[in-house]
Structure formats: C-alpha cells, structure tokens
KOLPALO-223588 format. One line per 3 residues: number of its first residue (from 1); their letters; for each residue x, y, z of C-alpha. Coordinates in Angstrom, 2 decimals, padded with zeros to 5 digits. Example, Ala and Ser with C-alpha at 12.3 -4.5 7.8 and 13.67 -1.06 7.14 Angstrom:
1 = as = 012.30/-004.50/007.80; 013.67/-001.06/007.14
This chain:
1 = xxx = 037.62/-061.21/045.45; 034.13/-063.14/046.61; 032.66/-060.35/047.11
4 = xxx = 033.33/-058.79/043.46; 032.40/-062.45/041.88; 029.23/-061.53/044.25
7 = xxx = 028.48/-058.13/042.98; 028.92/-059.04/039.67; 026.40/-062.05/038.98
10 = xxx = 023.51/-060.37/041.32; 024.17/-056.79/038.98; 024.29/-059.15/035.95
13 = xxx = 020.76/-060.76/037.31; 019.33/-057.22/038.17; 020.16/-056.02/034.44
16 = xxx = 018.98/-058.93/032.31; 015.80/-059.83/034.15; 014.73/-056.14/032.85
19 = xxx = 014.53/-056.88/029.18; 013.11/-060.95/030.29; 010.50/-059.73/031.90
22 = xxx = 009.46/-057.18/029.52; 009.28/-059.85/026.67; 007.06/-062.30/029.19
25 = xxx = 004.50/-059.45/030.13; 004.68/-058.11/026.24; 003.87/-061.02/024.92
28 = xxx = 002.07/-062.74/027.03; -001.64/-062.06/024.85; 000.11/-063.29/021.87
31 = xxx = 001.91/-066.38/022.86; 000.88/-069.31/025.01; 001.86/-069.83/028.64
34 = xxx = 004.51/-072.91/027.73; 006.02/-071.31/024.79; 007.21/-067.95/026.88
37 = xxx = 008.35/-070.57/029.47; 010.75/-072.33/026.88; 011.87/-069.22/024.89
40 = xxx = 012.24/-066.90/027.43; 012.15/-068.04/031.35; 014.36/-071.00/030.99
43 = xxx = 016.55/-069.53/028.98; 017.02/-066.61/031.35; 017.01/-069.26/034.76
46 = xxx = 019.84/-071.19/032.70; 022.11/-068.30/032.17; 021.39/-067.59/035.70
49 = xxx = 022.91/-070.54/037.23; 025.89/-070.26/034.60; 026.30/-066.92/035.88
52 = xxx = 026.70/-068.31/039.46; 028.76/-071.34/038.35; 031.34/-069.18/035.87
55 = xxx = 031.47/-066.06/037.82; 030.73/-066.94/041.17; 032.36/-070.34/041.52
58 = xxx = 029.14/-072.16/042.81; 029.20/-075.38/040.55; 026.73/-078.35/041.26
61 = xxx = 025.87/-082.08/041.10; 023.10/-083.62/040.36; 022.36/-087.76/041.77
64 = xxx = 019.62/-089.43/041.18; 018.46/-088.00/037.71; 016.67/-091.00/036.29
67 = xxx = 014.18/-090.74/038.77; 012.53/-087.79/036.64; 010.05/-088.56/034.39
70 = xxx = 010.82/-087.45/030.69; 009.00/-085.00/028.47; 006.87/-087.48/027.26
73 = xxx = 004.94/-088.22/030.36; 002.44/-086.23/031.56; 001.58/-088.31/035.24
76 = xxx = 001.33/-085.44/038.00; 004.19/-084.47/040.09; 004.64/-082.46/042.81
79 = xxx = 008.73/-081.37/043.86; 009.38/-081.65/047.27; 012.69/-080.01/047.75
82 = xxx = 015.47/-078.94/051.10; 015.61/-075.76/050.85; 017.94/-073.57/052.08
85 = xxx = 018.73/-070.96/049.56; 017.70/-069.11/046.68; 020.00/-070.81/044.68
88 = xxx = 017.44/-073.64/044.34; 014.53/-071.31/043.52; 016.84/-070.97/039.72
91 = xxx = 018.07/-074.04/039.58; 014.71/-076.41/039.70; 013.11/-074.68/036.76
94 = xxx = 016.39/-074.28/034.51; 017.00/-077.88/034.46; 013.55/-079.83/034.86
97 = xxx = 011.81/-081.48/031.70; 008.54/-079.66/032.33; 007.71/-076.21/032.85
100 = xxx = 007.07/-075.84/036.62; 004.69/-073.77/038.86; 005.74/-072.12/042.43
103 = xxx = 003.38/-072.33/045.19; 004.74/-068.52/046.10; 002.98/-065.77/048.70
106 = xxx = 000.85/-062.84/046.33; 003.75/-060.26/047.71; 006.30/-061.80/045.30
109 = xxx = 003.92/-060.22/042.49; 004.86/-056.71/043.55; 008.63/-056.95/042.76
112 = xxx = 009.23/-054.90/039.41; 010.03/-057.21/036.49; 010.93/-060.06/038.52
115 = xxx = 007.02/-059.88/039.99; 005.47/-058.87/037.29; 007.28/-061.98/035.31
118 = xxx = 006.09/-064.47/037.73; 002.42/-063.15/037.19; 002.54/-064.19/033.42
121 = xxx = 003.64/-067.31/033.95; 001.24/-069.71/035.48; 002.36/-070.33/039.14
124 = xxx = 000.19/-070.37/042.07; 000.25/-067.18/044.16; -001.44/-067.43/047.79
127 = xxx = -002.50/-064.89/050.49; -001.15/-066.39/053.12; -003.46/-064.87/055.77
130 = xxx = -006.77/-066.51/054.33; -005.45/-070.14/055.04; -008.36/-071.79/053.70
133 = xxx = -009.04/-070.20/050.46; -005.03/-070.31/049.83; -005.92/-074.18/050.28
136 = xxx = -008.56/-074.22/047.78; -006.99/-072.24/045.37; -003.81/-074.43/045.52
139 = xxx = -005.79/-077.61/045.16; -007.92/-076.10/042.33; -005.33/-074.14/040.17
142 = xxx = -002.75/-077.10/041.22; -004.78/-080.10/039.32; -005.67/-077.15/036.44
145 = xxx = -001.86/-077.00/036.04; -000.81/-080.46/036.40; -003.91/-081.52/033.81
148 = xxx = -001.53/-079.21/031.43; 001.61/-080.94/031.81; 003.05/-078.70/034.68
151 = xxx = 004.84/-079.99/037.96; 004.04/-078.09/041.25; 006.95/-077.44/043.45
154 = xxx = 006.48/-076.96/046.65; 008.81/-076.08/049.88; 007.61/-078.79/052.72
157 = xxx = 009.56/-076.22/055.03; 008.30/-073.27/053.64; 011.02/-071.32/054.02
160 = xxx = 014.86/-071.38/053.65; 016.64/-073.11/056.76; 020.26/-073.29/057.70
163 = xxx = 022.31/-075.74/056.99; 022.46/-078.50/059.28; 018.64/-078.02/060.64
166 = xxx = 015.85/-079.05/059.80; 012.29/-077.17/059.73; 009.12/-077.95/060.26
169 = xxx = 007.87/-080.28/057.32; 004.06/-078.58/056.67; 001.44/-080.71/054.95
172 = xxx = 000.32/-079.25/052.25; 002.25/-081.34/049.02; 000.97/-084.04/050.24
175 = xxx = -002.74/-082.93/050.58; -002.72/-081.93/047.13; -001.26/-085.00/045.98
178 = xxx = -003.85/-086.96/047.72; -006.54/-084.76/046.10; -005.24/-084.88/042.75
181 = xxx = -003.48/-088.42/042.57; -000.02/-086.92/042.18; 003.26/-088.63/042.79
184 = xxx = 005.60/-086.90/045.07; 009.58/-086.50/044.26; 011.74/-085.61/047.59
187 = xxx = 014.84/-083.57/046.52; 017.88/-083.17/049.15; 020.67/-080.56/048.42
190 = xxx = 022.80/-078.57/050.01; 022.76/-075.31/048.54; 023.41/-073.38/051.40
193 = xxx = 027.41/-074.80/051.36; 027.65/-072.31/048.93; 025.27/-069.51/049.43
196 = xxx = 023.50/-069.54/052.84; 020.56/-068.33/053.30; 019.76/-064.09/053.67
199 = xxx = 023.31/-063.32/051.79; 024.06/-061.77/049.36; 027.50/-063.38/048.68
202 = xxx = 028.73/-066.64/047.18; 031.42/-069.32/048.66; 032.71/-071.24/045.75
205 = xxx = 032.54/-074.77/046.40; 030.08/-078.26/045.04; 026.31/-078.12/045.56
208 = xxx = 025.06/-081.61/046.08; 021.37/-082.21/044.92; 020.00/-085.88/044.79
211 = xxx = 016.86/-086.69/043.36; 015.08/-089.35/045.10; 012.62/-091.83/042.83
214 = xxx = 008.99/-091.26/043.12; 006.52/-091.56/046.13; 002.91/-092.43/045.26
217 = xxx = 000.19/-092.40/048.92; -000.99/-095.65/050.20; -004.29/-096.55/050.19
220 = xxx = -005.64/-095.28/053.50; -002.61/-092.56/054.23; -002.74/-089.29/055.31
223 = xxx = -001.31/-086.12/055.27; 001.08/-086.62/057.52; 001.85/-090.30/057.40
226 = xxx = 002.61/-089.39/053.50; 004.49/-085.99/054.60; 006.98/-088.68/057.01
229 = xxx = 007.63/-091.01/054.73; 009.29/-087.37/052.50; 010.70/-085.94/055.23
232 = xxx = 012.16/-089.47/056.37; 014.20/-089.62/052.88; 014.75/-086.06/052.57
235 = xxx = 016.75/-085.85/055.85; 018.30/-089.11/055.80; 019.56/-088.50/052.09
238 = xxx = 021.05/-084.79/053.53; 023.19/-086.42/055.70; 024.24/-088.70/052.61
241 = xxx = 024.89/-085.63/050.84; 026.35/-083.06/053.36; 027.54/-085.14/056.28
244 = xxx = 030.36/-082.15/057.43; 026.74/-080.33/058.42; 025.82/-083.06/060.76
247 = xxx = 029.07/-083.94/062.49; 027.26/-086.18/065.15; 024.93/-088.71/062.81
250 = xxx = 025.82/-088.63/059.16; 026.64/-091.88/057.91; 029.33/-091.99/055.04
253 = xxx = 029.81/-089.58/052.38; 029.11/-090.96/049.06; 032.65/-090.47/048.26
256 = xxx = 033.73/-092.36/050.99; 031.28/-095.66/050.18; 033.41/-098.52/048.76
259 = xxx = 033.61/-098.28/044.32; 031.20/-101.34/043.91; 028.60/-099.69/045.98
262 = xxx = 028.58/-095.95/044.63; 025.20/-095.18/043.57; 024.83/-093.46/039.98
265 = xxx = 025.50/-090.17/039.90; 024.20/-088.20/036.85; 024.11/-084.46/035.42
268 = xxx = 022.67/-082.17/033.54; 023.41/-081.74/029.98; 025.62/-085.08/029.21
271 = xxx = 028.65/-084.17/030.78; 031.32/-086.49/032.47; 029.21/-088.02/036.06
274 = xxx = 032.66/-087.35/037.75; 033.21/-083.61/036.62; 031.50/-080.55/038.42
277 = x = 029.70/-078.58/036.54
C-alpha cells in the first residue's frame, strides 16, 4: 500500500508540472518574474506537498514560525536549511512569505519542464567546476535578487545527508551574507523520517521543521566563525527535533519537556499548533 500512495503522488507530480511549466516559460515575456511565482509556482509547490501529505501520509510541523520576517519587510535573508530530502526542496518555497531563489548546479536546467521552469524563474544556477566565477556570480546575482525582495536559500551541506549525520557545513551562505549584509535563518528538520534520501517511496509519519530566529555576523567574523555559530544551532536543534536519530546525545524531545517550558510551536495556514498537518 506505500508503495501505491508512492506511485501515485510522484505520477501526479510528473503530470501536472507539464502544463506548470508550460504556463512559466509561455509567459514568462509577458508577465513579471514575482507574479508567475505567485500564480503559478507556488501554487503548483503547495499542491505538491498536499499531494504528499493526503496521498502519501507525510504530514509536517512547523516550530519556530515567528522568526520569519513578514511580507512587508524587505531586509536580506539567506535560508540555511538540514537537508536531507527532496521533500524540503517543495516545501521551503510553498510556504515562505517571499518568493525564493535556489543556489542550484546549471544541470538542473536540462530536466524537461521541471528545468526549463526553474530557468524562468530567477534562481541562481552555478557551474560547479569554475569555483570562482560560480562565487562571483552567486554574490552578484544574490544581492541583485535580494535588492528585489527575494530570499536566497542555500544548502550549508550541499547535498542531502542521512538521517542522523551530519555533513560537511561549506561556507558559502555566509560569505554572501557578509558581502551583502544579509541575515542568516538556520532551519532544522527531519524530512528524511519520512522520505530518505535517493527513494522514491514515502513512510507516513510527522516531519519536524523548526525555524530558528535570525543570525546577523559580528563585526570582525568570518566565514567560518559565522558558518559555526549555524551549524552549532542547526545540529543542536536536530537533536531537539529528532532525538530517536541520535540515540547516544539527544537531549529531550520537545514532547517530553515539562508543559510550562514547551516552546511555541506554530503552522502554516492557522491551523490548531497541536494538530499535524
């Protein structure tokens, strides 16, 4: 029965991101870069993670979501997220307040429709092999975006991990928020409880994501003193979050930490804090 609930959201995916991407690429000389992102991507990202949720049994929650700045303001921000899934590469841009830019590698581009949608959409695509101009055009194309009300998200691991370990934390969101005086958010989740990494199937359960409050550099940091400081909360906060995947130094659960001290727990979309969703 998994394995049907599988089939059926990733053939649901394959279908409807045909006629998405078509609109995006259509009408991308007629209508601006945000606008496509509101009436089309999100919308599509959204039914996505429904999809996954009603079909596939993969619900979430979401801590920590007052640390997100609203609509309104337009300070830079760089994502810093665990990641350890593709579940997460859906998720972050169907829920966030601003329209969001991937720092992805160019061969994404050459998927049909799901490729060709991401080129028409103002990320940041990167050939990976010329390390120093994929700096400089992150840095440049990065502030461009951010100037226009975009986040960045970035993956300090660069690629998915599996749960319980930890990957090497790389630099580069925090050069680019010391070049372009952005804040940084660290994001912790545990998205591959539910669909590991280099699967195609899903294992119904609660994805935990908690969103810790933003991290502005120190006068005089670097790099990697700035990089610690995220890694430091993001892998402390996953063994908040998903203590079963570290057996031999997670501290208490959240659902085992006394009622007065339970920190606030919000979602998405005004539902009940104590429902999964």
């Amino acid at each position: 029965m998994k394995a049907i609930r599988s089939i059926l959201v990733f053939l649901w995916m394959a279908l409807t991101v045909i006629p998405v991407a078509t609109l995006l690429v259509i009408s991308s000389p007629f209508i601006s870069a945000d606008r496509r992102w509101w009436w089309f991507a999100q919308p599509w990202l959204r039914a996505a993670i429904a999809a996954a949720r009603i079909i596939g049994g993969v619900k979430y929650r979401v801590h920590g979501l007052d640390n997100l700045p609203d609509q309104t303001d337009n300070q830079h921000i760089i994502l810093c997220p665990k990641h350890q899934s593709t579940w997460e590469t859906f998720f972050f841009p169907s829920m966030m307040p601003h329209p969001l830019a991937y720092v992805f590698k160019r061969e994404l581009l050459y998927i049909p429709f799901f490729g060709w949608a991401l080129a028409v959409i103002d990320m940041v695509h990167i050939d990976r092999s010329a390390r120093g101009e994929a700096w400089n055009k992150v840095a440049r194309l990065g502030a461009e975006l951010m100037d226009k009300g975009r986040w960045i998200i970035m993956f300090p691991e660069g690629t998915r991990t599996e749960r319980g370990s930890k990957g090497v934390y790389k630099t580069g969101a925090a050069r680019l928020a010391l070049a372009t005086d952005a804040k940084i958010i660290p994001i912790a989740l545990s998205s591959a409880r539910c669909w590991p990494r280099r699967t195609f199937r899903f294992i119904p359960g609660v994805i935990d994501v908690s969103i810790g409050e933003p991290i502005s550099p120190m006068e005089g940091e670097s790099a990697v003193e700035l990089m610690a400081r995220i890694e430091g909360w993001i892998e402390s906060e996953m063994r908040v979050i998903d203590p079963q995947a570290y057996p031999s130094d997670a501290p208490e659960s959240r659902s085992a930490v006394a009622p007065g001290l339970l920190p606030d727990i919000d979602t998405v979309g005004g539902i009940d804090p104590d429902q999964h969703f």
